[in-house]
FIDRENBA-512542 format. One record per residue: residue in one letter; x negated, y negated, z of N, C-alpha, C in turn. Coordinates in steps of 0.02 Angstrom, whole numbers, padded with zeros to 5 digits, always signed. Example, Ala and Ser with C-alpha at 12.3 -4.5 7.8 and 13.67 -1.06 7.14 Angstrom:
// residues 2
A-00660+00284+00390-00615+00225+00390-00660+00165+00390;S-00642+00112+00354-00684+00053+00357-00645-00002+00394;
END
This chain:
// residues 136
X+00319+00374-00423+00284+00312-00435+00238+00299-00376;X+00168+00254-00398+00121+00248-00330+00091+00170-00363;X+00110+00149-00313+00078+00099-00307+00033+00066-00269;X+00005+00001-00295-00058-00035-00247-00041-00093-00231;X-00056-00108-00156-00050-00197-00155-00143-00224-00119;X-00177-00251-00151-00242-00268-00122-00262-00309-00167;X-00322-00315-00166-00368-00353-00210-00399-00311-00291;X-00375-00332-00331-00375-00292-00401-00431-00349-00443;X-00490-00336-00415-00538-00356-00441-00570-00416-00419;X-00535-00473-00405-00553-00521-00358-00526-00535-00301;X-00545-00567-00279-00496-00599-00207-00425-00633-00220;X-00386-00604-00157-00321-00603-00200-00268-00548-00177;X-00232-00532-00164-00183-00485-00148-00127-00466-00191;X-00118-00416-00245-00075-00416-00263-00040-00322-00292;X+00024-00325-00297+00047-00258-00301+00043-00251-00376;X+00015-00187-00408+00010-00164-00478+00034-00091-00476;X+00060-00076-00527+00062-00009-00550+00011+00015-00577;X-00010+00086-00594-00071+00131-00618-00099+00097-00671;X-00056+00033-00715-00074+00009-00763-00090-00063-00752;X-00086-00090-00698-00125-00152-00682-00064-00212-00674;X-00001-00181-00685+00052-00219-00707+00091-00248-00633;X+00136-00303-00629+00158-00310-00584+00227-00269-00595;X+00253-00185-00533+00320-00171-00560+00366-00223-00527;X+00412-00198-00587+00481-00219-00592+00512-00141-00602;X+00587-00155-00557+00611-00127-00570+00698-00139-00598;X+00715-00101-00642+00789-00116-00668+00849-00113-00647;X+00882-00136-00625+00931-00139-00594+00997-00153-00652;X+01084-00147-00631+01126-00184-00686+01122-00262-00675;X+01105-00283-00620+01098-00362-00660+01044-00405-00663;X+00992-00356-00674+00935-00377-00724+00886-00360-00664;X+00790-00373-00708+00754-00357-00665+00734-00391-00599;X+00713-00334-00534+00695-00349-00484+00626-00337-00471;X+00618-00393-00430+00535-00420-00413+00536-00348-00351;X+00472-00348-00351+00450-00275-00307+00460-00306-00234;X+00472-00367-00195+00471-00379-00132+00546-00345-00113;X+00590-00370-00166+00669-00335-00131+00684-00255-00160;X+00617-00223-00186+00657-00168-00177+00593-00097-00135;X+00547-00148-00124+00510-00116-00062+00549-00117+00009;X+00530-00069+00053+00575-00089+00127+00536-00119+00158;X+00453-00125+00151+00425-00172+00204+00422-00244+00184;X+00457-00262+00119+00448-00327+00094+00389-00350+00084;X+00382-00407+00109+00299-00445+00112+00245-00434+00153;X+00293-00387+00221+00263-00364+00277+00194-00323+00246;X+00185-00290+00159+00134-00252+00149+00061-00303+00133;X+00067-00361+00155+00030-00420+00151-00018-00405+00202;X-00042-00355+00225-00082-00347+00293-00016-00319+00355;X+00041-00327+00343+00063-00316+00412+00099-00218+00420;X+00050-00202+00383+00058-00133+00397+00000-00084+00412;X-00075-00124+00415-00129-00089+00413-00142-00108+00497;X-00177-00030+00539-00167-00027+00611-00197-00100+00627;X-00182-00121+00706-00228-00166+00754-00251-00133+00790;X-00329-00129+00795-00361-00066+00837-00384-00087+00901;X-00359-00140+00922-00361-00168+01002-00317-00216+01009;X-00287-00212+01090-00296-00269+01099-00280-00360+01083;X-00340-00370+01045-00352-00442+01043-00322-00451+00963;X-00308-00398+00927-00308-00368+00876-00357-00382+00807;X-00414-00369+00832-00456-00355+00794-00441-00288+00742;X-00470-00292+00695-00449-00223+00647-00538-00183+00642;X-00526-00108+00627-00564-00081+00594-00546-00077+00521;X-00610-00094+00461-00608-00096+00411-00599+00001+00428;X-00548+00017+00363-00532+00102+00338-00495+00134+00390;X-00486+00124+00449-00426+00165+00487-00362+00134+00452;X-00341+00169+00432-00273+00179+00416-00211+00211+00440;X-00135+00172+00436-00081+00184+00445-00039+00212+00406;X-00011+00271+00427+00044+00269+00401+00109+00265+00409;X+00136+00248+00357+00241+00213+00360+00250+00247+00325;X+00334+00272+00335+00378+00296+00302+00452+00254+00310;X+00493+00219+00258+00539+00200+00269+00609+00216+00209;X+00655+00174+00222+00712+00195+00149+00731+00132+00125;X+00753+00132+00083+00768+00039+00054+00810+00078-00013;X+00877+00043+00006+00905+00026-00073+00906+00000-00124;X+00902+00003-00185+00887+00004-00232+00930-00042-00279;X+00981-00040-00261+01061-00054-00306+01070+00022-00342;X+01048+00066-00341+01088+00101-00370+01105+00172-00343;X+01151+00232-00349+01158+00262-00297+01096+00311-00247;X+01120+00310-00188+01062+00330-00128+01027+00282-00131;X+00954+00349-00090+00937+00284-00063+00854+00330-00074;X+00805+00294-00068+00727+00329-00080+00693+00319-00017;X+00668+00350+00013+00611+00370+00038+00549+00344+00006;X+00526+00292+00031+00465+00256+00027+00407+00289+00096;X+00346+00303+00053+00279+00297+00110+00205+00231+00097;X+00196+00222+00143+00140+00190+00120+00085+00190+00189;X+00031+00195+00141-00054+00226+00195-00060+00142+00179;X-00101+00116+00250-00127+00031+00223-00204+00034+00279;X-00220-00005+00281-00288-00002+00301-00329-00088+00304;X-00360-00088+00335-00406-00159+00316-00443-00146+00276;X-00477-00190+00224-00503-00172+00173-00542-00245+00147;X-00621-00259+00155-00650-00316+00154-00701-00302+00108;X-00703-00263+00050-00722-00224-00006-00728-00269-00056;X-00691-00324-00072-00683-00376-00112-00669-00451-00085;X-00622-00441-00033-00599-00523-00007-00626-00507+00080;X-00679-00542+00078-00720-00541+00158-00667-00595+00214;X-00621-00613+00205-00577-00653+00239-00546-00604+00282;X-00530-00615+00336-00481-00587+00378-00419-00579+00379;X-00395-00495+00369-00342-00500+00357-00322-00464+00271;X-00383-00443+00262-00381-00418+00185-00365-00356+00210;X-00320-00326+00178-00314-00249+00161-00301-00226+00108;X-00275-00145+00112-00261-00105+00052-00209-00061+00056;X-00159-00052+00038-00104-00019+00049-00084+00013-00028;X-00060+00065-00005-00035+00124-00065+00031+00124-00054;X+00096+00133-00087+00135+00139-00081+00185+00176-00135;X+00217+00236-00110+00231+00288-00142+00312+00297-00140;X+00374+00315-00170+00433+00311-00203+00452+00363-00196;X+00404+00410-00123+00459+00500-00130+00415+00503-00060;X+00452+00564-00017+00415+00604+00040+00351+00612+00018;X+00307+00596+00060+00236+00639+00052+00196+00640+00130;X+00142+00663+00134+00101+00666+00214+00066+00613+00207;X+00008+00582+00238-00012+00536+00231-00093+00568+00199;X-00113+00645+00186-00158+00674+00132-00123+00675+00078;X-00055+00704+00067-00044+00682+00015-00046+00618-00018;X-00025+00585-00017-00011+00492-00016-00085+00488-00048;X-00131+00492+00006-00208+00466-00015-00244+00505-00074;X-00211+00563-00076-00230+00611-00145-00218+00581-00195;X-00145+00573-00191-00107+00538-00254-00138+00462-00289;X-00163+00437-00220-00170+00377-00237-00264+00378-00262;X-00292+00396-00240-00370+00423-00266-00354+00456-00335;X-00306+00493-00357-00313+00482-00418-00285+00454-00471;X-00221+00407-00427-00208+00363-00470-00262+00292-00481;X-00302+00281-00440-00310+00224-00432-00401+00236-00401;X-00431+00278-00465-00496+00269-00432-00559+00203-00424;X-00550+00177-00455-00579+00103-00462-00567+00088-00389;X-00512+00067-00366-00518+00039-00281-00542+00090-00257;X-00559+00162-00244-00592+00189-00208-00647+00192-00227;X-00686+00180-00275-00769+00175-00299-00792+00118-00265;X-00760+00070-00266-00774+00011-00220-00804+00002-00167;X-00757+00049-00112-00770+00076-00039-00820+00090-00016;X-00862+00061+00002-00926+00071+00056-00892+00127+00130;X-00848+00142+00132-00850+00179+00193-00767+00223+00186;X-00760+00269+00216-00690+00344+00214-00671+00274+00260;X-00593+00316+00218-00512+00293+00241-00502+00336+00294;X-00517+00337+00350-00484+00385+00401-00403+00387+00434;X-00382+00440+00405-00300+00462+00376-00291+00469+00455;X-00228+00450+00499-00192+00441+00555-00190+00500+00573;X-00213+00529+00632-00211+00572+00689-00265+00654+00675;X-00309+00595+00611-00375+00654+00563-00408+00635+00635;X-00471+00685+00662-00529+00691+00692-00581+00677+00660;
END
């Protein structure tokens, strides 16, 4: 599974699946909202895309990447990644970004592969490259 949390057409921040949907996922005692079964929680609200000084000003498209684990309720446990970035493509406010977030191991080329073709609309958008963590 790959998901998005950004601005999906207007200003606005929000997480969709490939189909525009907010996930849920199933659990035995009924469905869960995507904040408790992500590991960065709400933190993917901007607080995962780099501070590139300092004062912490951001560059729009340098991007971070995370890897974490979060349980699920059901047995083990998953390996979550997510690439995030500033992103002022749609919402010119400070503090807008774009984060991908993915449900298995991947690199952070993979991740952005996956997610460019899940999700080409937010990258047609882009006036400027996502530059992937520790790329030249």
């Amino acid at each position: 599974m790959i998901l998005f949390f950004g601005c999906w057409g207007e200003a606005g921040h929000y997480l969709r699946d490939v189909q525009g949907r907010e996930p849920r996922l199933a659990s035995p005692q009924g469905p869960v909202r995507w904040r408790d079964f992500i590991p960065w929680g709400t933190r993917i609200d901007g607080g995962l895309a780099p501070r590139t000084n300092g004062g912490g000003q951001a560059t729009e498209g340098l991007a971070a990447f995370h890897q974490n684990t979060a349980w699920v309720g059901c047995p083990g446990e998953i390996v979550w990644c997510a690439i995030s970035w500033w992103d002022n493509s749609v919402d010119s406010r400070p503090g807008s970004s774009a984060t991908f977030l993915a449900d298995h191991r991947c690199s952070p080329a993979e991740l952005l592969a996956e997610a460019r073709e899940a999700f080409p609309e937010v990258f047609a958008r882009l006036k400027y490259e996502v530059q992937l963590p520790g790329a030249s």
